[in-house]
N, C-alpha and C positions, 0 to 999 in steps of 0.2 A: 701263670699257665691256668689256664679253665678247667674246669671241671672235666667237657667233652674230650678235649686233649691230652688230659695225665690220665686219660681212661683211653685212648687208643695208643699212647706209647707203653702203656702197662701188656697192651694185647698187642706189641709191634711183631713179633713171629708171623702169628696166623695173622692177621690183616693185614700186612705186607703180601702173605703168600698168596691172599686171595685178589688184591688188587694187582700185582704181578701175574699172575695166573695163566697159564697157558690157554685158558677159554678166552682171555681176556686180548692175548695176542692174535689170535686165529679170530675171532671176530669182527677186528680194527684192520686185518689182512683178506677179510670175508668169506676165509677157507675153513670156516667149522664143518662139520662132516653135518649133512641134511640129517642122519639120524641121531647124532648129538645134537643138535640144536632140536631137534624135535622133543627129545628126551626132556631136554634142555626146560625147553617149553612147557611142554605138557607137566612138569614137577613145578616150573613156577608160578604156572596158574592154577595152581590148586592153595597158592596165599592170601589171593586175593580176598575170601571172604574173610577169613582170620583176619589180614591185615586193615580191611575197612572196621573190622568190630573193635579191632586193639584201638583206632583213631578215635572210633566212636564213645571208650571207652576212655582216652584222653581229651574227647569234648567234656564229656559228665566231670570230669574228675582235677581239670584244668582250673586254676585260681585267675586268672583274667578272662574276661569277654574276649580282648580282641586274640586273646591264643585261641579259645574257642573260633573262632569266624575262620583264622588263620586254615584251621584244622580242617576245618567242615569245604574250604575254598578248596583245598586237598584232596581231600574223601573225593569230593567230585571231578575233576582229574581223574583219579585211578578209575573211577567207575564210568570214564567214557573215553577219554584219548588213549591208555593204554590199554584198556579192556576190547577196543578197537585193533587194533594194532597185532593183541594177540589173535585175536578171531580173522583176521586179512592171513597173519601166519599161517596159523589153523589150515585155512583152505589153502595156498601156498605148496604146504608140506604134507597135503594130504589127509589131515588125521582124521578120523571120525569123529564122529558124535561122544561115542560111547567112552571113547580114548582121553576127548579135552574134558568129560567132566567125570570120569571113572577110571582114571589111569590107577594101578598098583603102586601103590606110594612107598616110598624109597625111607631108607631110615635118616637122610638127614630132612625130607621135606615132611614127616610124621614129625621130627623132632622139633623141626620149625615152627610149624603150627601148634606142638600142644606148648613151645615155651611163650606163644604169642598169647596164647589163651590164656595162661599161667600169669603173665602181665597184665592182663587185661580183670582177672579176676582178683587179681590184687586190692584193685582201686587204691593202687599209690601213683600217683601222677608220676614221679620221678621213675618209676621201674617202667612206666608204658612210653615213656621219653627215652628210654636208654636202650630199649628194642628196638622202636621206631628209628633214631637215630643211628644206630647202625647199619639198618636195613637202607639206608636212604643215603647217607655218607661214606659208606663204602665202597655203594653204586656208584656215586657220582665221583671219587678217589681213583677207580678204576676209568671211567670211560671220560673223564676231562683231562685229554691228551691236545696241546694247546696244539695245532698247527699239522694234525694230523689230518691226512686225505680220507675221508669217508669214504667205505664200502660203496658198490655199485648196487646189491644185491641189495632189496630194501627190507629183506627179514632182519641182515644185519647192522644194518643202516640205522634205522628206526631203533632198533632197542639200543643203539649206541644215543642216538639225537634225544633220546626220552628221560635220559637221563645227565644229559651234559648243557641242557639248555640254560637260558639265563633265570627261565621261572623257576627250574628245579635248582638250580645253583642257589635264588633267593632264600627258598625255600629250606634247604638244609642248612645255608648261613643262619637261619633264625633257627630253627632246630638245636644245631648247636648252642645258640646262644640261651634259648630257654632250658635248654638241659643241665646246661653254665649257671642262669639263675639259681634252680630252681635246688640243684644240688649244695650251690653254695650256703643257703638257706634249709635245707635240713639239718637234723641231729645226725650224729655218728650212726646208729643203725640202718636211718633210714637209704644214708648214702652207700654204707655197705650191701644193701639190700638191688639198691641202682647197679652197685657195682659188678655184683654176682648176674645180673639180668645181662650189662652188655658182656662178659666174659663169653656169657654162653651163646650168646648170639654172634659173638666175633667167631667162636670155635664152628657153629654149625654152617654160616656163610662159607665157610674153606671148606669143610667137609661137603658141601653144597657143590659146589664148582668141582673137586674131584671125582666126588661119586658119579657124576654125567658119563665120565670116560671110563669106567668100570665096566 
């Protein structure tokens, strides 16, 4: 067993509850409530700069070139197909100016971001590996439902296809597997120090998904 695997059946409670999730049904059924998904929204586009810096900060701090390229192939992704995608929502669902980039931040997406930071100011590759790969494989655990009929509605369409594709499937297959390396080859601190990063990031993904419907 890998590294990234005896670390998500250690966190099987909450990352089962969040890949199960009742967000996770009502959006594969297309019936999320317009201002849930808004809510929805507007909290998860406030990662986006955190999580280009966490990447950024796993380019610097990565031990091969082609993980570096891998990363950076990434970075750019986020910062045009889905950053796309959110901004078509955006106007969609109405929101403002003021709303998509000043929304009142919620205590699991304040939490998210400062533990994204908190990884990223580490400058230990394996702790910025084991945020990242939660954030990205739990995604994709949730919305690769093999044979299911996609939504009509392309707000939940799209954030389903954005994540179930074959490029993001690649992408988190190597994820895992450098996370696997990279853990395997540390000392005992340093993999306990990995291990506390995804605990907390499996626990704030669940708290994530529930606080929407609060």
């Amino acid at each position: 067993m890998g590294f990234s695997e005896r670390l998500r059946d250690e966190n099987a409670d909450d990352w089962n509850a969040a890949v199960g999730h009742r967000f996770v049904d009502e959006i594969f059924r297309g019936t999320v409530a317009p201002d849930v998904m808004r809510r929805y929204l507007t909290q998860d586009y406030q990662f986006i700069d955190g999580f280009v810096a966490l990447l950024g900060m796993a380019i610097a701090t990565a031990d091969r070139f082609e993980s570096r390229i891998r990363f950076a192939q990434f970075a750019a992704m986020i910062t045009s197909d889905e950053n796309t995608y959110f901004q078509r929502s955006f106007d969609a669902l109405g929101v403002p100016a003021d709303e998509r980039e000043h929304p009142v931040l919620t205590a699991p997406t304040t939490g998210f971001q400062a533990l994204m930071k908190e990884a990223a100011a580490s400058h230990h590759y394996a702790s910025c590996l084991a945020v990242l790969t939660v954030a990205e494989w739990l995604y994709l655990s949730w919305a690769d439902r093999p044979g299911a009929l996609p939504p009509t509605d392309f707000i939940h369409a799209e954030w389903i296809t954005l994540h179930n594709n074959d490029g993001f499937r690649g992408f988190v297959t190597w994820l895992r597997g450098e996370l696997d390396r990279v853990g395997a080859a540390e000392d005992e601190p340093g993999r306990a120090v990995a291990t506390a990063f995804f605990r907390r990031a499996v626990v704030l993904e669940r708290a994530f998904f529930d606080h929407i419907y609060d």
